[in-house]
C-alpha positions in Angstrom: -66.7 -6.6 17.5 -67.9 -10.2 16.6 -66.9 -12.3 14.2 -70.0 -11.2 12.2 -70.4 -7.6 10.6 -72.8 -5.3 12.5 -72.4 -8.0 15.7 -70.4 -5.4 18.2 -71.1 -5.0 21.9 -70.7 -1.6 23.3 -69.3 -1.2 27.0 -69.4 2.0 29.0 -66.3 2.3 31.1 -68.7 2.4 34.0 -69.7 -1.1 33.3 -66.4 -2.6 32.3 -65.0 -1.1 35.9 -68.0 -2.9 37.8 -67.5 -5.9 35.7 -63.4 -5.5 36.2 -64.2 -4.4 39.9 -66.7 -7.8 40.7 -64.5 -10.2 38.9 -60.9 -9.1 40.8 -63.4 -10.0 44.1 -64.2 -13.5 43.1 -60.4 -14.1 41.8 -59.4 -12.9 45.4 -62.4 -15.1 46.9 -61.4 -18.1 45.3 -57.8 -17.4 46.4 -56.1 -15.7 44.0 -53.5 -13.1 45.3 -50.6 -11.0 44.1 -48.2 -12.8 42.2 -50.3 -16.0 41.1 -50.4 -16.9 37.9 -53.7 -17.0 35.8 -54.9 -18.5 32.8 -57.5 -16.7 30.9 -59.2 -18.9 28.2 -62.3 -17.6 26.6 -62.8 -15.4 23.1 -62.2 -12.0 23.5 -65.0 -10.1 24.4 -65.8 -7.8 27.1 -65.8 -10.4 29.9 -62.6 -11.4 28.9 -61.2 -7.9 28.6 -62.5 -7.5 32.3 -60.5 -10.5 33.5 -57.1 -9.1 32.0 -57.9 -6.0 34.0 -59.6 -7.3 37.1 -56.0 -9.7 37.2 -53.8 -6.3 36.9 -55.6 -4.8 39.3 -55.2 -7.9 42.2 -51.6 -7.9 40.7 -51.6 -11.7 39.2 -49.7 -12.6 36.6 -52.2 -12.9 33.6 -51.8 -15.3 30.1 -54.7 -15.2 27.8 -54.9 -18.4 25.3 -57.5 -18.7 22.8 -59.2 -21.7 20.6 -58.0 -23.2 18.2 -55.0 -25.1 19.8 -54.5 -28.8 20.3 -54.5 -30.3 23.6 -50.9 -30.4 23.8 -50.1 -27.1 22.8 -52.9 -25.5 25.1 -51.2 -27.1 28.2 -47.4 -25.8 26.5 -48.7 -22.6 26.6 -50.8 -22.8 30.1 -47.1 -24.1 31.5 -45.2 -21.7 30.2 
């Protein structure tokens, strides 16, 4: 769900796989591989819930940070 009532997006698992699926390809495209760390900063939303999965699936290490943070407590929580 959005933050507004009635605002909801509805994924089949079909399409979160494909998404999940095409986005562990471009992480391994660009790179990424088993045991990399990977920071995931967007609101949650089906995209981002593809990312978490698509990382497991590659087997990186995964940290989701949202919003709402200052500068220097975004890159505290990016270093960490």
């Amino acid at each position: 769900e959005k933050d507004e009532p009635g605002e909801e997006v509805q994924v089949t698992h079909r399409e979160l796989l494909e998404l999940m699926c095409r986005l562990g390809d471009t992480l391994k495209r660009q790179g990424v591989k088993q045991g990399d760390r990977v920071t995931i900063y967007m609101p949650l939303c089906p995209l981002a819930v593809a990312s978490m999965l698509a990382c497991a699936h590659i087997r990186a290490v995964h940290a989701v940070v949202f919003a709402g943070f200052s500068a220097e407590s975004l890159a505290d929580r990016i270093w960490d």
